[in-house]
N, C-alpha and C positions, 0 to 999 in steps of 0.2 A: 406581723405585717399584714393590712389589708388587703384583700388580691384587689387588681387593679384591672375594672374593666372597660374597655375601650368606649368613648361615647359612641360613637357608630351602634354598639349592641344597647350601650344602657340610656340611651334618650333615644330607641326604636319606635315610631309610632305604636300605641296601641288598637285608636279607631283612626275613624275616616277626617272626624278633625285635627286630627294632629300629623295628618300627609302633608308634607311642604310641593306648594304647586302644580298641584293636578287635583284642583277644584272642579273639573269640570269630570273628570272620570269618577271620583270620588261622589259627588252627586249622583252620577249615573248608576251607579253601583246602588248607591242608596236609596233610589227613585224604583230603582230594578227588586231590590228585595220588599218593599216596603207594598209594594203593586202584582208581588208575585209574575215579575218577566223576569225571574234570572234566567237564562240561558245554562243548560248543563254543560257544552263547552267553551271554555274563555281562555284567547288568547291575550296575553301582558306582552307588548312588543315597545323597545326604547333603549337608548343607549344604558351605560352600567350608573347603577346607583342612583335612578330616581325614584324605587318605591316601588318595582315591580313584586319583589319575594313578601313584602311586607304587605301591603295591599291585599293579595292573596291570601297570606295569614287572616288578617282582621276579617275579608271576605267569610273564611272557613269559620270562624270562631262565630261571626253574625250570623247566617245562616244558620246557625245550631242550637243559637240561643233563644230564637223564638221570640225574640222581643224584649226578652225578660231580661234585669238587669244580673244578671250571673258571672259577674267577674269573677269569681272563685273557683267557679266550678272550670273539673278542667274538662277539655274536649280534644287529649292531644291523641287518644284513641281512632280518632275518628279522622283526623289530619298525617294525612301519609304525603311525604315529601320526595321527591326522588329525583337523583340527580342522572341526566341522560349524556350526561359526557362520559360517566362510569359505568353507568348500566344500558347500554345501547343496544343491546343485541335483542335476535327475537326472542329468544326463551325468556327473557327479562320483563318484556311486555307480557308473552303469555303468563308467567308468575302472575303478573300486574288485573289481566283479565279476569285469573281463576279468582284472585281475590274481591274482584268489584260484585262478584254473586253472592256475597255473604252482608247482609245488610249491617247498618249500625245498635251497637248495643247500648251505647249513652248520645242521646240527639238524635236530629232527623235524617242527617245527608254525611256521607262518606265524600271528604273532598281530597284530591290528589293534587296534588301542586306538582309539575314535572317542568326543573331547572334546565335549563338550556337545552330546550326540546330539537334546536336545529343538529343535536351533535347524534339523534337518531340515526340508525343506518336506513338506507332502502329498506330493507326486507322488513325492518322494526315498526318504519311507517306504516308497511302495507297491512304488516298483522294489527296493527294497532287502530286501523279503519274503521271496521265494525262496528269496535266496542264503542269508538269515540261516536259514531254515526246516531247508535241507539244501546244508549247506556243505559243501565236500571234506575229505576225512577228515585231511590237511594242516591245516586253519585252523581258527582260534579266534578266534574275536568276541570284545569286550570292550567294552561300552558303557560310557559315563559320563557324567554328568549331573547338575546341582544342583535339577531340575525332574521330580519322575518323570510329576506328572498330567499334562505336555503332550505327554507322548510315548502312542501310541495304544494303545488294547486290543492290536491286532494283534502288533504289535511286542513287549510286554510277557507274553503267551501263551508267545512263541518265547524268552525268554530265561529263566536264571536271575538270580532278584533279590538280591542282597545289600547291605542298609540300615547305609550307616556312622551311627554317633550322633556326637552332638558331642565333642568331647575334654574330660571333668572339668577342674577348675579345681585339683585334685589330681595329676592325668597332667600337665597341663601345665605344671605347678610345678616337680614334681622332672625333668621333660625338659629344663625351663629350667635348674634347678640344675646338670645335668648340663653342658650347654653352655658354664653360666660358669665352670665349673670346667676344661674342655679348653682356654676362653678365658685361664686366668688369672684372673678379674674376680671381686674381692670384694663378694658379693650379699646383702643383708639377704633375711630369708625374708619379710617381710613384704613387701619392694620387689619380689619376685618374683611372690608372690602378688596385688597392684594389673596388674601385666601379665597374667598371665592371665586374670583376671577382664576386664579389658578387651579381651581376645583376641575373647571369647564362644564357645568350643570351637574356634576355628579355631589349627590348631597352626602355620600357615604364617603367620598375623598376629600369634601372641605372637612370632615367632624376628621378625617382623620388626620392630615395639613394641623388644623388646630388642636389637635392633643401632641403632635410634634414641636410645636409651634411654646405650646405655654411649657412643656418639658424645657424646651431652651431657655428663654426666656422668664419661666416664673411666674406669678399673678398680675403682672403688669405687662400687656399687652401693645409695644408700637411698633409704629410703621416701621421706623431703622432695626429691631430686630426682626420683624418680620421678610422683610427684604434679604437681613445677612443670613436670614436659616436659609429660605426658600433657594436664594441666589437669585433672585429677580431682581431687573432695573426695576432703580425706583423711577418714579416719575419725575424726580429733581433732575435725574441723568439726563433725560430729554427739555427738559426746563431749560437747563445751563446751554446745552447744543441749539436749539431753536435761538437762545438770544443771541450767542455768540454766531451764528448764521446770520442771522438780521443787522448785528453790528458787522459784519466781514471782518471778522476776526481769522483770516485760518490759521497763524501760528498757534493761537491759542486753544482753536477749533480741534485742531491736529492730537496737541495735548493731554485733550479731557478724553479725547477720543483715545488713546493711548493708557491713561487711566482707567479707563473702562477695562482694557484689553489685559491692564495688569491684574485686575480683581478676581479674573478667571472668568471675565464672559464672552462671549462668541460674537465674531466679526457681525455675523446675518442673523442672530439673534438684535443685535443695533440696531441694524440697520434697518430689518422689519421693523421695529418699536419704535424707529423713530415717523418712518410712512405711517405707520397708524396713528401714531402723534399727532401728525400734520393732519390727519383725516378728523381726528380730534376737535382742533384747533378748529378747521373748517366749518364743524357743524355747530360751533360755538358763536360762530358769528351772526349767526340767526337766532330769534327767542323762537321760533316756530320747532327746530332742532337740535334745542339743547339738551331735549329730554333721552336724546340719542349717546350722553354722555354717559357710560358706565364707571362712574367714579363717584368720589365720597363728597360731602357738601363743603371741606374744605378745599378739597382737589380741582372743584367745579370754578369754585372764586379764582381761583390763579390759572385755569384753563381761558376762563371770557377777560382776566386781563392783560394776558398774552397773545388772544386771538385777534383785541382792538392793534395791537403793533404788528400782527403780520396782514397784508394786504390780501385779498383773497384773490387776484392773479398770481400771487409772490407761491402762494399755498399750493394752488394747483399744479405750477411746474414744479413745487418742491417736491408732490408726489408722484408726479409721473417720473422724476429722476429718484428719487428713493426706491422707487419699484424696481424702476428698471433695474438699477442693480440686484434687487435681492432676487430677479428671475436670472441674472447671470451671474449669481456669487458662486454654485456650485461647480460650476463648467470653467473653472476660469483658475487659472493656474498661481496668479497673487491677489491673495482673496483678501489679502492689508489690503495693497495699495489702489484694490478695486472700490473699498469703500473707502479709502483717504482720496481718492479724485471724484466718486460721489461728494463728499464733505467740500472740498472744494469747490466743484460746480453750484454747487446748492449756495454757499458763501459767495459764488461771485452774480448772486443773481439780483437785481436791482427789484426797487417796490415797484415796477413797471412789469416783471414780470418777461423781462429780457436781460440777458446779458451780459455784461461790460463790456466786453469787447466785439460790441454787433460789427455785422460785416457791413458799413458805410461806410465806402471808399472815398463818395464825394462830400469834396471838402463844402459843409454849404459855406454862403456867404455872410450870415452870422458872425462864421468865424474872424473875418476879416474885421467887422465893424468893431469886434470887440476886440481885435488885437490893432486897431487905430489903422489898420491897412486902409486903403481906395483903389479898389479893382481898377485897373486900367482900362476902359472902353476899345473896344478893335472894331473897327469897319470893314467890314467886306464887301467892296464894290461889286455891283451887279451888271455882269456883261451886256452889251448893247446886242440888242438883235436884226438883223437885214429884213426888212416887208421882201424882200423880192426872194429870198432861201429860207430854207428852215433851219441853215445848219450856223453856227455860231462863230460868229466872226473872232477868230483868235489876235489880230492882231493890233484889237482893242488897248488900249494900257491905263493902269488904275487912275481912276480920278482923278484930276490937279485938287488938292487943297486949296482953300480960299485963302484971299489976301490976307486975311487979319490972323492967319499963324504962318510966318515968315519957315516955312519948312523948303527945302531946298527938293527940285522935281525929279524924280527917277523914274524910270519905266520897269515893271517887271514885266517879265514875258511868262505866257501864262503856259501850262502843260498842254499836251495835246487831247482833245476832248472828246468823247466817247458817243454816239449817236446813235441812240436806238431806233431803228425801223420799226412799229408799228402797227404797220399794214399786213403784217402776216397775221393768220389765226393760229393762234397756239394750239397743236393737233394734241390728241388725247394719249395717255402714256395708258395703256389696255393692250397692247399687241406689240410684237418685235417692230412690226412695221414702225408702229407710231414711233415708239422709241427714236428710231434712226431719223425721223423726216422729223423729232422733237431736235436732236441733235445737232441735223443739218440747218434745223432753224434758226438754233443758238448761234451756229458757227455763222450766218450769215446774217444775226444781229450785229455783230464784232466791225463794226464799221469806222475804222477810226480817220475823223478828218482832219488832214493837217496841213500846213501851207505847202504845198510843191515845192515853191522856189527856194526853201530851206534845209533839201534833201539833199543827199548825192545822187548824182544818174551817171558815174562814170564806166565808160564803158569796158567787155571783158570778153573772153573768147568762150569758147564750148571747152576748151581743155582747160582753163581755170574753173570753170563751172563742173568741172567733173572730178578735180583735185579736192574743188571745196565738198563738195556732194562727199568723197568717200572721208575726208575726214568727219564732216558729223556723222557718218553712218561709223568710224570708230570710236566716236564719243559715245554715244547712245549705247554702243556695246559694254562702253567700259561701265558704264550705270547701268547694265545688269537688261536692256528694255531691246534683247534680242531677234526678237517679233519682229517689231518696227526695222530694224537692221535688216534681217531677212526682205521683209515686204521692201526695201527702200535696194536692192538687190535684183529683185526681178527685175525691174527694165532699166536700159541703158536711157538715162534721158536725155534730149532732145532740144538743144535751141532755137528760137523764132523771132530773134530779137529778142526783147526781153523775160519772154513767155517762156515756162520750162515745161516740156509737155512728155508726158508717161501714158503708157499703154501698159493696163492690168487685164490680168485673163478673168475676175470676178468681180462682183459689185463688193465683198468684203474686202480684199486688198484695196479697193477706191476709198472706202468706209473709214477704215482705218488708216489710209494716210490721209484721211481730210480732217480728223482731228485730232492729229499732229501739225497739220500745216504750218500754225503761227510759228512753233517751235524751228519747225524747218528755215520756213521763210528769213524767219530774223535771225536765224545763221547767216545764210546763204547774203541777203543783203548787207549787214555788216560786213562779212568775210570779202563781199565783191564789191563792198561800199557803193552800191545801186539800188537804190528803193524802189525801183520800178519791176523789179524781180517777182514776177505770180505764177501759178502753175494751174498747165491744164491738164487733167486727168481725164485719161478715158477707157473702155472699158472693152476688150475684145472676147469674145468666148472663145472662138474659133484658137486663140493664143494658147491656149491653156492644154489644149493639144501637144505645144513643143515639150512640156511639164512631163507627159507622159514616156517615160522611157523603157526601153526592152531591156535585156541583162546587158548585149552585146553592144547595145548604145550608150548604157551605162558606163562600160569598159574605156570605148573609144574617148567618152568625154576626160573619165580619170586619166590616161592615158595623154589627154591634150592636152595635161594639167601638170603630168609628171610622167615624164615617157619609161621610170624605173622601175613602173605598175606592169609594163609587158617585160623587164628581164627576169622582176619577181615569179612573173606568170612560169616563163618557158624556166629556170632554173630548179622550180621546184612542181614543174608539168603539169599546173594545175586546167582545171574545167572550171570554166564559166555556165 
């Protein structure tokens, strides 16, 4: 049995043309030995697998070979590899140092290639300085690393840098293509392209994906088995979901979506692939943007004639609601039915890029034409106004109808109408003051005019007037608006005819029962059925004196209240 070796090792570049996607380092390299500027240290910095260890290799072997065509010969003498995730420590370097003073015995340059130089210790870097600063005219550094920020200023000073990028999804298609063709193996382009793309630029993970890949599978390379190795949606899966969204399908929508979930794929796995779908779709709708599509030339045809049926407003809130869930799938306790009411939102969304069920309340009048209705016309007569007052004559009454619609005349009486004064300057709300003189102004915009001669004015005593006073002050208590109870407490008020007049000891107690008033008032006049009921409020300081009481007046008053306060006293000998 043949031993079997991995393509990763046995389709390795050997030069600089056969690196996949790093033309431009790979020139530099070559531009660099060919002009005599190699640099003696070089750093290889780039994610895993795009040609950092190999490049170096080809590097050490170019340099050695002087130009000359010497594939044969070997030069592994002279190529020392060293791995710093295992040999980190400083004795390891020094080892390393004693040996760069011994020059080479076959070629020109002693190169060291040192593997994930970030996994150095401190102490390894710092002895490591030196030599790397001013190395013998013999050797060549080559660092490499998938971590550049862990390695220190120091060390990064003394080298040159060269930044591999990822490998396109395009490079490593047609490298793939290439492979399967030296293999034999018959490869759909599009089965080729799901390997790459799951590579993530790493060209040592597609070769290796594809020797997983044709094990399964065989010499005959598609897309349905590449999909069932990997476990990858295929693209049909969002194919079928996009249409059935655009039909408003969601039982059906629900379904597939359900399918998916059976086959062992992941809720936020969908539902991301499906927002990149859409973002897909989106840049298909332009020829300027299509080239943004990472897909096969079959995948591309069924992308632009999917993207003519989606509307590109329909597309943009499909993604902002596909996203939004997949930022809240992991925090979220039913991570189903978080994306089965995504799929539904998405499905109830119209080519307008709104809703179904927008929130218009008003019914417009469309509606009517097309349901054969005819809105009925209403007239609102406009009150007549007096030249000689400004205030509005209530006792107007609607229109007569003309002769020629035999309607029968009524009068409605119209409510009593509200009149706002004007003349005041609306003061500035910046200080307490204002505040209250804002307040007081309000309170005497409140002007309401209405016909006298349809009020009550019957008349009432001071001791009706004080029955009705303590019952709203038991009302207002029993609504919890204590205050007011209390302030409506301090003074005994006072009749003058129809005027009810309080003496307060502060401008706040005035303050505060002036915007209660109305409440008060239209008690007191229902209960005393007299509309002619006002109050005058006024403000004593000197009053607020009788407020202040001693212990022993304190006593007297409880006592005036409940004379069982002096037997409790003397029975149990208390001090006041």
């Amino acid at each position: 049995m043949e031993h079997f070796i991995v393509s990763a090792r046995k389709y390795r570049p050997q030069t600089f043309k056969d690196v996949v996607g790093q033309q431009a380092i790979t020139n530099t390299l070559l531009n660099a030995i060919e002009n005599n500027h190699l640099a003696q240290a070089l750093l290889f910095t780039g994610p895993r697998g795009v040609g950092k260890t190999t490049c170096a290799r080809i590097l050490a072997k170019m340099i050695n070979s002087e130009g000359r065509d010497s594939g044969d010969e070997d030069y592994a003498f002279n190529i020392f590899e060293l791995d710093a995730a295992s040999n980190n420590s400083v004795d390891d370097i020094r080892n390393l140092t004693d040996q760069v003073r011994i020059p080479p015995q076959v070629g020109k340059y002693k190169v060291y290639i040192i593997d994930e130089v970030h996994m150095l210790s401190q102490s390894a870097f710092n002895a490591f300085l030196k030599t790397l600063e001013e190395p013998p005219k013999h050797c060549v550094f080559i660092l490499a690393t998938t971590e550049k920020h862990k390695i220190i200023p120091t060390i990064l000073s003394r080298c040159q840098i060269f930044d591999f990028k990822r490998i396109t999804v395009k490079d490593a298609k047609e490298y793939l293509k290439y492979i399967a063709e030296e293999q034999g193996v018959t490869a759909d382009d599009d089965a080729l392209h799901i390997i790459a793309q799951k590579a993530d630029g790493a060209m040592r993970d597609a070769l290796s994906i594809f020797d997983r890949v044709v094990s399964f599978s065989g010499k005959n390379l598609t897309r349905q088995a590449v999909t069932e190795n990997l476990n990858v949606l295929d693209y049909e899966t969002y194919f079928t979901s996009t249409d059935l969204i655009l039909e408003n399908n969601i039982p059906e929508l629900l379904l597939h979506f359900n399918s998916t979930l059976s086959k062992g794929f992941d809720g936020h796995h969908f539902i991301a692939g499906l927002a990149s779908h859409f973002r897909d779709l989106l840049v298909s709708k332009t020829p300027e943007t299509v080239d943004l599509l990472e897909v096969g030339d079959e995948t591309k045809k069924t992308y632009l004639e999917q993207a003519k049926k989606a509307p590109e407003s329909f597309l943009l809130k499909a993604i902002e609601l596909a996203n939004d869930c997949d930022l809240k799938y992991k925090s979220s306790k039913n991570q189903r039915l978080l994306v089965e009411l995504c799929l539904m939102q998405l499905a109830s969304i119209t080519f307008d890029g709104e809703k179904k069920n927008s929130n218009h309340y008003i019914i417009p009048a469309s509606y009517f034409k097309n349901k054969g209705i005819a809105p009925i016309p209403v007239k609102i007569p406009e009150p007549e106004t007096n030249k000689n007052t400004s205030k509005i004559d209530t006792k107007k009454s609607v229109e007569e109808p003309s002769s020629k619609e035999p309607v029968e005349q009524f009068k409605v009486k119209e409510p009593p109408k509200i009149v706002l004064d004007k003349t005041h300057k609306k003061p500035s709300g910046l200080s307490i003051s204002s505040i209250r003189k804002k307040k007081e102004h309000q309170i005497k915009q409140m002007d309401v005019v209405v016909d006298e001669e349809e009020l009550p004015k019957e008349d009432f005593t001071e001791k009706e007037l004080l029955s009705a006073w303590q019952q709203y002050v038991d009302s207002i208590q029993k609504k919890g608006q204590f205050n007011m109870a209390s302030i409506l407490t301090i003074d005994k008020p006072k009749l003058d005819g129809t005027t009810i007049k309080l003496v307060f000891p502060n401008e706040t107690n005035k303050y505060e029962l002036e915007r209660d008033q109305y409440n008060l008032l239209g008690f007191l006049r229902k209960k005393l059925n007299n509309f002619d009921i006002s109050l005058d409020i006024a403000v004593n300081e000197t009053k607020e004196k009788q407020f202040v009481y001693t212990t022993h007046e304190k006593f007297e008053k409880l006592k005036e209240k409940n004379p069982n306060i002096d037997i409790l006293r003397k029975t149990f000998d208390l001090d006041l």
